[in-house]
N, CA, C and O of each residue as an XYZ file, in Angstrom:
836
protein
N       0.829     -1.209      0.000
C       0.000      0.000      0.000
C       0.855      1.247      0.000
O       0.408      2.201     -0.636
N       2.057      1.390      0.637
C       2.945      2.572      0.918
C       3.808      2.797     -0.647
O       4.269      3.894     -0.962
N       3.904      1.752     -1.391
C       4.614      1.680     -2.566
C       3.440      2.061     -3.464
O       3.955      2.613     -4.437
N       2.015      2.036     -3.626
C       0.933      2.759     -4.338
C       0.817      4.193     -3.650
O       0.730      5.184     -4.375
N       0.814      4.279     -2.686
C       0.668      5.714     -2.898
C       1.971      6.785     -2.738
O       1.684      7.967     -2.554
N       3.400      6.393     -2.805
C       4.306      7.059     -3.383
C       4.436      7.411     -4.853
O       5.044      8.299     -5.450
N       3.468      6.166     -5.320
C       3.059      6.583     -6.954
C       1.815      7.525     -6.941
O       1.479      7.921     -8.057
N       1.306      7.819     -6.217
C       0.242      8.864     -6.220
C       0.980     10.048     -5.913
O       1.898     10.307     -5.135
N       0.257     10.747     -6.821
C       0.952     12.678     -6.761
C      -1.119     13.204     -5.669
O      -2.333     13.046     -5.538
N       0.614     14.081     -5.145
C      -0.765     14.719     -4.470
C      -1.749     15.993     -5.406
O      -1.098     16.910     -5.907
N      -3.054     15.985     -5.568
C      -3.434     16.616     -6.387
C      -2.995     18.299     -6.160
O      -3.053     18.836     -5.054
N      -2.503     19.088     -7.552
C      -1.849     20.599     -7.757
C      -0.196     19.848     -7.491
O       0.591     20.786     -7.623
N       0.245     19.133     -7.318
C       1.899     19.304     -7.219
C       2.241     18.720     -8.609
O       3.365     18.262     -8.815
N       1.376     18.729     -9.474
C       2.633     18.007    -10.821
C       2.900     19.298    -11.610
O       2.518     20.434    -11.330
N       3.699     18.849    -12.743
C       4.323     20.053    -13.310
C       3.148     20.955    -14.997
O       2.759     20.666    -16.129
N       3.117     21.722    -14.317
C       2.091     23.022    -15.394
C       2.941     22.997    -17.023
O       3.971     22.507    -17.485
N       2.309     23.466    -17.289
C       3.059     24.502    -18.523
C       2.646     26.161    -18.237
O       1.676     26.697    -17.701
N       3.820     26.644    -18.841
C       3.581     27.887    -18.500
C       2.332     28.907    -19.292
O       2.480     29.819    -20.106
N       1.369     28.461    -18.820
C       0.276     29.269    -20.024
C       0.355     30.925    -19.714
O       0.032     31.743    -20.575
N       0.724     31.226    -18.667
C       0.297     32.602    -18.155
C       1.632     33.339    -18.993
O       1.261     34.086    -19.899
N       2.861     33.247    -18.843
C       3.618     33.511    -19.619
C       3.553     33.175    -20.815
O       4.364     34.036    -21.156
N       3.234     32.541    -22.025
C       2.977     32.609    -23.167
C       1.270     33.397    -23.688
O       0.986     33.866    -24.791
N       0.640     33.327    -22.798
C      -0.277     34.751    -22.966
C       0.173     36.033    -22.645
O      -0.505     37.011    -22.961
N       0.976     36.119    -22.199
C       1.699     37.531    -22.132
C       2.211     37.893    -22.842
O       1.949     39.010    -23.287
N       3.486     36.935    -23.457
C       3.945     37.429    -24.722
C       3.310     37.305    -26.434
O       3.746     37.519    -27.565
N       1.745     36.722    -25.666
C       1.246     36.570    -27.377
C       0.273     38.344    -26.847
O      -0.050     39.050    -27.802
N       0.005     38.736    -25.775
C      -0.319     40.176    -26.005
C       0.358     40.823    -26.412
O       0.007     41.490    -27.386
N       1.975     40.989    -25.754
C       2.582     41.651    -26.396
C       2.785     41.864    -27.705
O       2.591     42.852    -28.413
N       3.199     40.809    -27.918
C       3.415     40.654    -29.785
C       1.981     41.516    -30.268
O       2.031     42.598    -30.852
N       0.944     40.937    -29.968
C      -0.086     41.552    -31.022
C      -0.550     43.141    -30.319
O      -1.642     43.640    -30.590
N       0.419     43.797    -29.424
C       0.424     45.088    -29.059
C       1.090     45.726    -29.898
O       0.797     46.809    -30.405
N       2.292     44.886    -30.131
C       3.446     45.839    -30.828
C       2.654     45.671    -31.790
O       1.869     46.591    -32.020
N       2.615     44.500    -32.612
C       1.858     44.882    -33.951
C       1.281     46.014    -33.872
O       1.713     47.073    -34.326
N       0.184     45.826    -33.236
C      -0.941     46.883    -33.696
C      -0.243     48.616    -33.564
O      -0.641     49.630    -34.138
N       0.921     48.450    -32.582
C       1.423     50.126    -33.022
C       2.184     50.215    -34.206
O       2.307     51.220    -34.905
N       2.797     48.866    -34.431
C       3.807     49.231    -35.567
C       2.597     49.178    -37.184
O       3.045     49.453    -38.297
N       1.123     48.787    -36.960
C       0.613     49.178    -38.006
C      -0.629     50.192    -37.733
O      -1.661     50.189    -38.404
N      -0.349     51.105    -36.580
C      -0.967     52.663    -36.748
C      -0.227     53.443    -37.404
O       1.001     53.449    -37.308
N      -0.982     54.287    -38.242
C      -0.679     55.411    -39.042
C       0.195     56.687    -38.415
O      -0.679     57.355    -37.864
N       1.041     57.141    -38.280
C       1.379     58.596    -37.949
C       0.273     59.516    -37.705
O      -0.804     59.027    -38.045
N       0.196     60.716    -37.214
C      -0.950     61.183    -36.913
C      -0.574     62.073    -37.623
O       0.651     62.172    -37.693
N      -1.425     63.106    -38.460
C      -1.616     64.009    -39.270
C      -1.249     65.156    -38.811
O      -1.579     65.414    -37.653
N      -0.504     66.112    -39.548
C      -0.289     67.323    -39.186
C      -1.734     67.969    -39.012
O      -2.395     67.969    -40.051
N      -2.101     68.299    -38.339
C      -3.260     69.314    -38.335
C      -3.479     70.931    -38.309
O      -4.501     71.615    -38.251
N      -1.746     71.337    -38.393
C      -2.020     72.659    -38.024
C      -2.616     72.899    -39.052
O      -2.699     71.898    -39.763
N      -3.242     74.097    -39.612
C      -3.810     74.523    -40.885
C      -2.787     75.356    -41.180
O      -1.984     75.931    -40.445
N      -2.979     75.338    -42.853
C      -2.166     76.490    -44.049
C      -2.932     77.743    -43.765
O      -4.162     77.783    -43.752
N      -1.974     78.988    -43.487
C      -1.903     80.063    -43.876
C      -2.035     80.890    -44.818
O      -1.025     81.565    -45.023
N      -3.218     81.165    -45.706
C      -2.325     82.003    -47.025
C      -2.668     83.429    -46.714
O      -3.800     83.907    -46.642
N      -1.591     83.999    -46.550
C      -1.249     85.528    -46.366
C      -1.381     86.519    -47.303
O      -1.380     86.228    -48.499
N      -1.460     87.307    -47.040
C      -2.552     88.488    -47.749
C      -1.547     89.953    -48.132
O      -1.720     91.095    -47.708
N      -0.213     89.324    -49.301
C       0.866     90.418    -48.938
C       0.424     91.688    -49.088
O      -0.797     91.841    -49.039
N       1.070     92.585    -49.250
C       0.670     93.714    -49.673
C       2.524     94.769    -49.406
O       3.449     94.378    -48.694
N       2.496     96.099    -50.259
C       3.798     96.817    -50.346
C       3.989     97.617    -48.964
O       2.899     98.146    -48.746
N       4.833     97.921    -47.996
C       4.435     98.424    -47.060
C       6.019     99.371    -47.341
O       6.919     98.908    -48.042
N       6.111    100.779    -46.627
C       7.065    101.786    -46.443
C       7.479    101.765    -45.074
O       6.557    101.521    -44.295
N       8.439    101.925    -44.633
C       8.941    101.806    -43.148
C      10.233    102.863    -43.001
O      11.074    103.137    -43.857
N      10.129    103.286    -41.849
C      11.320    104.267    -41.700
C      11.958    103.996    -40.000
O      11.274    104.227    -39.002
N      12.676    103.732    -39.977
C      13.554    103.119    -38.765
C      14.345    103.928    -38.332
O      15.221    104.481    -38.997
N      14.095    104.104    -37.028
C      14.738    105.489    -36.616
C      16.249    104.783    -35.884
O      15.915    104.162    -34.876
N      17.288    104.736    -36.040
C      18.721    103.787    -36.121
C      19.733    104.917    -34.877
O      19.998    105.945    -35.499
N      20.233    104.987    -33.625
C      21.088    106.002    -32.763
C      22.300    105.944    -33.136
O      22.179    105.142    -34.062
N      23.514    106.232    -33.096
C      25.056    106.401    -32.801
C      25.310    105.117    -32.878
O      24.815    104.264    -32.142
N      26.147    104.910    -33.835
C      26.864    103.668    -33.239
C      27.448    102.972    -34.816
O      27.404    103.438    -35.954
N      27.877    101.942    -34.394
C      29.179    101.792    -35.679
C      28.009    100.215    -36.144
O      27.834    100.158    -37.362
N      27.647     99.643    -35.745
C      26.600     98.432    -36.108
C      25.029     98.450    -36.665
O      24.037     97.727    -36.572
N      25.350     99.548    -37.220
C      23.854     99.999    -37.923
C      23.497     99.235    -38.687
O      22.732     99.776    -39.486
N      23.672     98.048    -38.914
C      22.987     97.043    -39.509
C      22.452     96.125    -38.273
O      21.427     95.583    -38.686
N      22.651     95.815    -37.243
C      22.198     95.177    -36.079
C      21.203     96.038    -35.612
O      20.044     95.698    -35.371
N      21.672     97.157    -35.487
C      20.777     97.875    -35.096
C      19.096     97.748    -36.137
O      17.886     97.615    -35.954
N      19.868     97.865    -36.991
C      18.369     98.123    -38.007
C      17.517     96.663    -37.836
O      16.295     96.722    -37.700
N      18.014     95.720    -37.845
C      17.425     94.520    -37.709
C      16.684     94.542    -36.270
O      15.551     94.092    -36.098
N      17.496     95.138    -35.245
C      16.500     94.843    -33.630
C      15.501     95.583    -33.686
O      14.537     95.260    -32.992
N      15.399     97.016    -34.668
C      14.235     97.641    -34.762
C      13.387     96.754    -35.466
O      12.491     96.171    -34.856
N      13.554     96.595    -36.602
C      12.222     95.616    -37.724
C      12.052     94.516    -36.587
O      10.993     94.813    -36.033
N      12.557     93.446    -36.005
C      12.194     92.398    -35.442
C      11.326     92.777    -34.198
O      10.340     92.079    -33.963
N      11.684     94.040    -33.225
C      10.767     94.394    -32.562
C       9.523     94.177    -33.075
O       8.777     93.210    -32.916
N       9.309     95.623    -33.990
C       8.456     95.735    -34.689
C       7.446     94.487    -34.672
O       6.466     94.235    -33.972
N       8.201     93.678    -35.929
C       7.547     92.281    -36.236
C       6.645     91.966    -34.897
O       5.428     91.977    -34.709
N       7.841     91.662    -33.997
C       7.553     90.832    -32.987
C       6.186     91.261    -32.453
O       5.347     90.367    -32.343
N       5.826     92.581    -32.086
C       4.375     93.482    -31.382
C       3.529     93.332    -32.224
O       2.347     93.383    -31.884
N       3.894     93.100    -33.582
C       2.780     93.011    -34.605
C       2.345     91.607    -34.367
O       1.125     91.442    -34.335
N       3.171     90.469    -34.179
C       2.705     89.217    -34.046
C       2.098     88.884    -32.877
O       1.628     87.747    -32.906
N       1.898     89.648    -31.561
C       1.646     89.405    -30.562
C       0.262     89.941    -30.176
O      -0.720     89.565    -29.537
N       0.762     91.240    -31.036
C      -1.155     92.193    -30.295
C      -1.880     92.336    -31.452
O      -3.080     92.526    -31.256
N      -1.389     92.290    -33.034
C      -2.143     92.516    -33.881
C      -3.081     91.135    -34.909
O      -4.238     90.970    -35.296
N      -1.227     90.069    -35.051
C      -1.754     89.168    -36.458
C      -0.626     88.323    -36.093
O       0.471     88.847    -36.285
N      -0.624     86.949    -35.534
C       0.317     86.245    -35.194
C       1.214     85.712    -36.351
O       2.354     85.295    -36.144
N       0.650     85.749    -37.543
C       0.933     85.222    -39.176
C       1.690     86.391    -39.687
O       1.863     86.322    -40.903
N       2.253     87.568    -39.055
C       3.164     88.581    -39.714
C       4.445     88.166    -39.992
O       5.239     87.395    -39.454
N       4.448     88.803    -40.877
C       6.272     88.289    -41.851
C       6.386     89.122    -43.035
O       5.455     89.654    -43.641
N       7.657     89.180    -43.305
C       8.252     89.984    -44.552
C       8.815     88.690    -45.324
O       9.519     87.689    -45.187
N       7.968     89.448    -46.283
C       8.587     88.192    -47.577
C       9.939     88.755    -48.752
O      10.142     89.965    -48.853
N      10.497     88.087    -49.297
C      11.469     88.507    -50.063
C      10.440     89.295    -51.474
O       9.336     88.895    -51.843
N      11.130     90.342    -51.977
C      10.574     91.548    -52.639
C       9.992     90.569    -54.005
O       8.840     90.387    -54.398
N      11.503     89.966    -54.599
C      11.354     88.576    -55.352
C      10.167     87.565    -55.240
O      10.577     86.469    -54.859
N       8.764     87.605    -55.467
C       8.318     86.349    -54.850
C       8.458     85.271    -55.813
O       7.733     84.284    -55.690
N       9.290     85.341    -56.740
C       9.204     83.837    -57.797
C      10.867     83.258    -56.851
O      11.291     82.151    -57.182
N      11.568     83.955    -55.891
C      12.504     83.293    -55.382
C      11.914     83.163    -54.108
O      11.495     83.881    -53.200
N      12.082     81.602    -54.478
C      11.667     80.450    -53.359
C      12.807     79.701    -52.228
O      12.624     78.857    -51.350
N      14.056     80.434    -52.696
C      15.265     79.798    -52.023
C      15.195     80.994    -50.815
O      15.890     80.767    -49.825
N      14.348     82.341    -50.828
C      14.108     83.101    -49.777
C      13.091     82.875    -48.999
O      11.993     83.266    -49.396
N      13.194     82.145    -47.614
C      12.024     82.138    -46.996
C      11.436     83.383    -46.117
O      12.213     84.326    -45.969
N      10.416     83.464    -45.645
C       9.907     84.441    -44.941
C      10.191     84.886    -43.517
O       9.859     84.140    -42.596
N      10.751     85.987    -43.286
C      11.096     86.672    -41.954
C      10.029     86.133    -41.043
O       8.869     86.088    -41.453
N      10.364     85.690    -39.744
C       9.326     85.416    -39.102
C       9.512     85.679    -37.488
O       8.642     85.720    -36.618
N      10.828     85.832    -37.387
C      11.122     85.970    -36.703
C      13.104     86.398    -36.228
O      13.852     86.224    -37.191
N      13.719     86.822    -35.089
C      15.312     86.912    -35.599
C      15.833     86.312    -36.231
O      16.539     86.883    -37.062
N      15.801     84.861    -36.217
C      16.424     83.899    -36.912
C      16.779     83.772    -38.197
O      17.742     83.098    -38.563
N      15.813     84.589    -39.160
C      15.161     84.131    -40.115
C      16.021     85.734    -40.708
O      16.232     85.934    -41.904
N      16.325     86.493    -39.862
C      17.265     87.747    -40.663
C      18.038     87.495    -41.337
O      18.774     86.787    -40.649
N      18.498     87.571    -42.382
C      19.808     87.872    -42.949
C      21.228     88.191    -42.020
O      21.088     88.672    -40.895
N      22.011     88.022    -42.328
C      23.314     88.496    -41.670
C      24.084     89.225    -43.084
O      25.056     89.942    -42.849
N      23.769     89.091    -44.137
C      24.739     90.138    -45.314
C      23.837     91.031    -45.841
O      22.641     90.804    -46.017
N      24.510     92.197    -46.125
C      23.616     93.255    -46.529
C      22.749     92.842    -48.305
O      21.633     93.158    -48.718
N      23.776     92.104    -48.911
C      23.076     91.630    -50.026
C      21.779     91.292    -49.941
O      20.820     91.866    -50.456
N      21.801     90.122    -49.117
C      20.504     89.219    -48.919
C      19.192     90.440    -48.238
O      18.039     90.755    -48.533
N      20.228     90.828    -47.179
C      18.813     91.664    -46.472
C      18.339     92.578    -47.437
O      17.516     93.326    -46.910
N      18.539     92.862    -48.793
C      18.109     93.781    -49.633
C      17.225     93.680    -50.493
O      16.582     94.484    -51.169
N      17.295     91.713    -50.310
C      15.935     91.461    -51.051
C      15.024     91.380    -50.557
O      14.107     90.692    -51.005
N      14.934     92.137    -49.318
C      13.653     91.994    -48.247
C      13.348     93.427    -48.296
O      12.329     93.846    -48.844
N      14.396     94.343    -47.615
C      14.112     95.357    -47.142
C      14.530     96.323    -49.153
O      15.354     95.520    -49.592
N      14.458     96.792    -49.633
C      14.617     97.777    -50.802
C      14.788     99.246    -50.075
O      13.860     99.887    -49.583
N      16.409     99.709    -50.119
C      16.483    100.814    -49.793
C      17.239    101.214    -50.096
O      18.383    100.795    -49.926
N      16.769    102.628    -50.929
C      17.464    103.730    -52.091
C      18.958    103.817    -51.951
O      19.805    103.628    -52.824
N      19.198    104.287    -50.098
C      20.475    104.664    -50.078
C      21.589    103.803    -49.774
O      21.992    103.177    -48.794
N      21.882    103.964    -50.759
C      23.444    102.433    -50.595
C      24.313    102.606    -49.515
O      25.074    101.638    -49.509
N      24.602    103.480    -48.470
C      25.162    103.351    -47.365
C      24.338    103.752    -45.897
O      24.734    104.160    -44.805
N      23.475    103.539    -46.256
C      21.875    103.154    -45.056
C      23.124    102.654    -43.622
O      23.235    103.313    -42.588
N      23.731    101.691    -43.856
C      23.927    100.925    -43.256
C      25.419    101.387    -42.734
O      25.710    100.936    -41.626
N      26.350    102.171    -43.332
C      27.510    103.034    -42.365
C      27.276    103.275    -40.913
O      26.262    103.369    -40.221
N      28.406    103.337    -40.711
C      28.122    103.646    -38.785
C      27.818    105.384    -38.985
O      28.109    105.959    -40.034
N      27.341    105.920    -38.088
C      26.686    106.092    -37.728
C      27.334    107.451    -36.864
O      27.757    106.827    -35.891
N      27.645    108.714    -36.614
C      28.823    109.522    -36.110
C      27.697    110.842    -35.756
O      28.168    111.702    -35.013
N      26.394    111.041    -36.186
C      25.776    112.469    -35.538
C      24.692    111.768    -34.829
O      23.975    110.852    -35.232
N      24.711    112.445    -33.561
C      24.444    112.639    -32.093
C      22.820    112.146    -32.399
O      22.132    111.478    -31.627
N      22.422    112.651    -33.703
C      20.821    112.382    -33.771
C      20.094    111.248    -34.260
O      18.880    111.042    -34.275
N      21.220    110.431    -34.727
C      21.151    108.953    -35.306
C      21.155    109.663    -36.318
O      21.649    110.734    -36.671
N      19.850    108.067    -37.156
C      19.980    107.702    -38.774
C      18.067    107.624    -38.845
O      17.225    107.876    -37.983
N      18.000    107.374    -39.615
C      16.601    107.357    -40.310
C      16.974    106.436    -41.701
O      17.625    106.781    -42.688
N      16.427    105.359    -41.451
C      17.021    104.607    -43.005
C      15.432    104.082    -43.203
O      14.594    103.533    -42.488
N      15.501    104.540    -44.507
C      13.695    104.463    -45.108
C      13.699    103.458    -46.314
O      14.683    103.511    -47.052
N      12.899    102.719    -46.545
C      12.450    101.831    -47.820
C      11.022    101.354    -47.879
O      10.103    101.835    -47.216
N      10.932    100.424    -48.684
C       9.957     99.428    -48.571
C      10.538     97.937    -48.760
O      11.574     97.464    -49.227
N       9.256     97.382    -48.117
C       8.860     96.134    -48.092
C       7.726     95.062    -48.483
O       6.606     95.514    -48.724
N       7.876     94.070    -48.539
C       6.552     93.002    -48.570
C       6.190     92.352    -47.573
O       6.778     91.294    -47.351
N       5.022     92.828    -46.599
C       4.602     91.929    -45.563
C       3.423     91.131    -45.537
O       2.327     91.682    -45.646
N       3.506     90.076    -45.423
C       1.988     88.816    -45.257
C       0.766     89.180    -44.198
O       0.411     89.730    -45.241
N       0.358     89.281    -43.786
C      -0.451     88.826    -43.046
C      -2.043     88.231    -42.893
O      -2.783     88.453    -43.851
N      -2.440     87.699    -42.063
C      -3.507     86.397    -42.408
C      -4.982     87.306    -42.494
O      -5.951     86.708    -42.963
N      -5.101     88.239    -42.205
C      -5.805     89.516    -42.325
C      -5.866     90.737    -42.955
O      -5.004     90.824    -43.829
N      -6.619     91.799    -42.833
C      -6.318     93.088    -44.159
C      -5.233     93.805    -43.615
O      -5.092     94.281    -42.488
N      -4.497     93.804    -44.590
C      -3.186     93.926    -44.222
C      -2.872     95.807    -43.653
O      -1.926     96.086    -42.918
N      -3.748     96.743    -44.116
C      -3.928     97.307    -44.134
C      -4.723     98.288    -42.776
O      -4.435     99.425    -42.402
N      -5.838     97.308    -42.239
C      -5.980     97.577    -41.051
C      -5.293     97.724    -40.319
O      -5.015     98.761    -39.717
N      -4.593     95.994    -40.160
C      -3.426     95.782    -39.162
C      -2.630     96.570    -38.693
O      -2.345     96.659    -37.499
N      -2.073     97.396    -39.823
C      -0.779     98.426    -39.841
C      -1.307     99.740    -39.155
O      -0.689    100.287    -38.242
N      -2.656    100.267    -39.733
C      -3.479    101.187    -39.141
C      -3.310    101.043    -37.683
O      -2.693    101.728    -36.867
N      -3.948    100.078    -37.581
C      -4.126    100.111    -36.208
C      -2.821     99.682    -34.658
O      -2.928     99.559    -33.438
N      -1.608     99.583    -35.764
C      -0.159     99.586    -34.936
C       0.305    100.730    -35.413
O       1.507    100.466    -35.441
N       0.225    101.637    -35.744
C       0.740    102.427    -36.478
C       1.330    103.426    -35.162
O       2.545    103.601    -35.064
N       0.486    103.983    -34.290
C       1.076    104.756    -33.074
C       1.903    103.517    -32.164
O       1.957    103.870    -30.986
N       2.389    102.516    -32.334
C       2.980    101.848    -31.000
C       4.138    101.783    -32.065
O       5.308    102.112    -31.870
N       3.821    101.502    -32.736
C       4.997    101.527    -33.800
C       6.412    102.389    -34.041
O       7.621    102.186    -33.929
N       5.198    103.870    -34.583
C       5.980    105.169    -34.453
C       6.718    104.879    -33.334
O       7.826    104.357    -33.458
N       6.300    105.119    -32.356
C       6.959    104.808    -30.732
C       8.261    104.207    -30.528
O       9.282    104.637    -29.991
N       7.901    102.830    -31.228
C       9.480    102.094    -30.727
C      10.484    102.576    -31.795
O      11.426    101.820    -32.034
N      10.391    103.829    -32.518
C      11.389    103.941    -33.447
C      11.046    102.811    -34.799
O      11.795    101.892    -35.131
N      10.067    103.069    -35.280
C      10.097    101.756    -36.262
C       8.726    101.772    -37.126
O       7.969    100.806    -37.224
N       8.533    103.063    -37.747
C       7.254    103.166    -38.418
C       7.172    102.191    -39.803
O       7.999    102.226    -40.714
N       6.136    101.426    -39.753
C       5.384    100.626    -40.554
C       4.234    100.827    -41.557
O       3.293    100.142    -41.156
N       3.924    101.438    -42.627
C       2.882    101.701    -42.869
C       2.483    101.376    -44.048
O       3.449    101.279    -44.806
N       1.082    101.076    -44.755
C       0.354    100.633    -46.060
C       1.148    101.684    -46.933
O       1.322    102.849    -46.575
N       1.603    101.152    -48.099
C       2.190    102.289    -49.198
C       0.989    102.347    -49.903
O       0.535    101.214    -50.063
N       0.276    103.254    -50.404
C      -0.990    103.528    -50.927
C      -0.409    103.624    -52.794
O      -1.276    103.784    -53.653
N       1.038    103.509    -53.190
C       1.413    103.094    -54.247
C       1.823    101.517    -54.061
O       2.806    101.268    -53.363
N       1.076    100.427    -54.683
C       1.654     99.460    -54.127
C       2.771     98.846    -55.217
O       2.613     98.064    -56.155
N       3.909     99.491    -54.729
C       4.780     99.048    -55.553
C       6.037     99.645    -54.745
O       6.069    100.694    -54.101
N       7.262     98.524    -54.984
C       8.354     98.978    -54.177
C       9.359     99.700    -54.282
O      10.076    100.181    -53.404
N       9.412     99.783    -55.569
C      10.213    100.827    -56.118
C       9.657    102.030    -56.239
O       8.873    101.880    -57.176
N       9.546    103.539    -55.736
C       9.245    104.388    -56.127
C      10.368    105.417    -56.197
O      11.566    105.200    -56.014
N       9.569    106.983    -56.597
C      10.661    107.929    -56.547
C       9.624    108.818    -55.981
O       8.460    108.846    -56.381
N      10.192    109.670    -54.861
C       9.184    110.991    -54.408
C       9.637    112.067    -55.283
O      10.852    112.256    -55.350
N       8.905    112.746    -55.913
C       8.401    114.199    -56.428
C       8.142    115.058    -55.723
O       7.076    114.804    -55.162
N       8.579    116.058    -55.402
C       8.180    117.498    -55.051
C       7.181    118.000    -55.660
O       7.437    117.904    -56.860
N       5.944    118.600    -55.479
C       4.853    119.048    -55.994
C       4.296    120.769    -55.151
O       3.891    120.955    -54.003
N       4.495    121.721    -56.239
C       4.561    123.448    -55.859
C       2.748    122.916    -56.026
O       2.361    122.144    -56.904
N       1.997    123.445    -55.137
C       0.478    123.825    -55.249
C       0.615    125.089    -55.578
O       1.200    125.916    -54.878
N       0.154    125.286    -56.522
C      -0.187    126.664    -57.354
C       0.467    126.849    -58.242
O       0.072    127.742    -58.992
N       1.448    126.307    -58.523
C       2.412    126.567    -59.741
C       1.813    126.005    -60.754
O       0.935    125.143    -60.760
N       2.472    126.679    -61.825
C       1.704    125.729    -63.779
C       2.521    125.151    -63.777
O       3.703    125.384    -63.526
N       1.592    123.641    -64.283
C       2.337    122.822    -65.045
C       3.223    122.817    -66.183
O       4.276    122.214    -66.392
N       2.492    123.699    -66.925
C       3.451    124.535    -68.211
C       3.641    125.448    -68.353
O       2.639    125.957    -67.851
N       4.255    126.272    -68.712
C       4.357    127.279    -69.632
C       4.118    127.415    -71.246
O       3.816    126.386    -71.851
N       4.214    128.377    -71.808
C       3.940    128.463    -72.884
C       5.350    129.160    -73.349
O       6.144    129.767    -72.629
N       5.435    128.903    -74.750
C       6.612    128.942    -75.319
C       7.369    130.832    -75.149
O       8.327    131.413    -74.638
N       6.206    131.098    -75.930
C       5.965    132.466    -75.495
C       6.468    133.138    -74.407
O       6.712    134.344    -74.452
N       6.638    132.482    -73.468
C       6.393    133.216    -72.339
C       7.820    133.315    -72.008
O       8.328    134.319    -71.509
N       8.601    131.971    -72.377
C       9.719    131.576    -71.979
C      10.547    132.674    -72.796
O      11.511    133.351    -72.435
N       9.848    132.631    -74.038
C      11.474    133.509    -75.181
C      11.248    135.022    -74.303
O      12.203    135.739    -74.007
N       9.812    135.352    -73.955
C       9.691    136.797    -73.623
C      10.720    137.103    -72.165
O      11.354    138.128    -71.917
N      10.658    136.308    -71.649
C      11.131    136.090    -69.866
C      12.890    136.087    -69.919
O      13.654    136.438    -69.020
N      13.215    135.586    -71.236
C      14.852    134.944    -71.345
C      15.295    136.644    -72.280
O      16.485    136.950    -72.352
N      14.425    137.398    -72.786
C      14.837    138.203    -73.777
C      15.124    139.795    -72.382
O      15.955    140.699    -72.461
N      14.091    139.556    -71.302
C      14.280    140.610    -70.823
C      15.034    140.405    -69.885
O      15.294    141.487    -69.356
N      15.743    139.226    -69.179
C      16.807    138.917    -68.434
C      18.093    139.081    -69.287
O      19.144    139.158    -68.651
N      18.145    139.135    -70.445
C      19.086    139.174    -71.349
C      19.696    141.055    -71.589
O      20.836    141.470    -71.800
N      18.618    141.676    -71.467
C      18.729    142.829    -71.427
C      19.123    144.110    -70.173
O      19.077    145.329    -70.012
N      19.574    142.691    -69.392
C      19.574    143.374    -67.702
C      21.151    143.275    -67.350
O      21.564    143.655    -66.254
């Protein structure tokens, strides 16, 4: 009898298989799967399309030999108040828009560091804008530009236009929209012409004096 029941197992002591561990790793496996066949998630921010328009700016620049740094901390101010209180989508685009190797000012980063480049942004008449800088009253360096924004571009500026002035850094709608111009002097009251007449009579009695 003692030799039969040393052949008896007591019931729960014989040996399992491990089921609990091979259900674990068959979740796993079909976990990873299932991330390694989810999709990426979609960009969702939305496209921008900006609303350029020609804008004139005059930057009021102090003393100092880095008047090109300087001119840049004014515009980026600028920018910067415009993106914050007016139109978060503000930027200067290159004057060029069929050049695509120029991306859009958006912020410091995005400045130029050579006067070349910054020229296809900013357009300004006077070719040494950018000299240092030696009377007590600064500089005033004036041009135009092309700025985006996701709204009328025109309001926007309106309505920064006094905080603007302020920081040294006027911004405003060019009501010629085009970047190249030339200012004219214009006499109110003067003729446009004269008459021929008038000229030989005018040259004959200065001639006689």
């Amino acid at each position: 009898m003692e030799s039969i029941k040393g052949l008896l197992h007591k019931k729960g002591t014989g040996n399992r298989s491990p089921k609990s561990s091979s259900a674990t790793d068959k979740k796993s496996a079909t976990f990873a799967e299932a991330v390694s066949k989810t999709p990426p998630p979609k960009d969702k921010t939305p496209r921008v399309t900006h609303k350029k328009c020609v804008v004139a700016f005059s930057v009021r620049v102090d003393k100092g030999k880095d008047t090109q740094a300087a001119f840049g901390k004014k515009i980026i101010s600028a920018l910067s108040f415009l993106q914050t209180h007016i139109d978060k989508h503000a930027a200067f685009f290159a004057i060029d828009c069929t050049d695509s190797s120029k991306p859009p000012i958006k912020e410091k980063a995005d400045l130029p560091g050579f006067q070349v480049i910054l020229r296809r942004y900013f357009a300004i008449p006077n070719s040494r804008a950018f000299d240092s800088i030696n009377q007590e009253g600064g500089r005033a360096i004036r041009g135009s530009a092309v700025m985006g924004f996701s709204v009328d571009p025109q309001k926007c500026l309106e309505e920064a236009a006094g905080d603007l002035r302020h920081m040294g850094c006027a911004i405003f709608f060019k009501q010629c929209q085009e970047v190249n111009t030339v200012a004219r002097q214009l006499l109110l009251g003067a003729p446009n012409t004269i008459e021929e007449e008038v000229i030989k009579t005018q040259s004959t009695t200065n001639s006689r004096r």
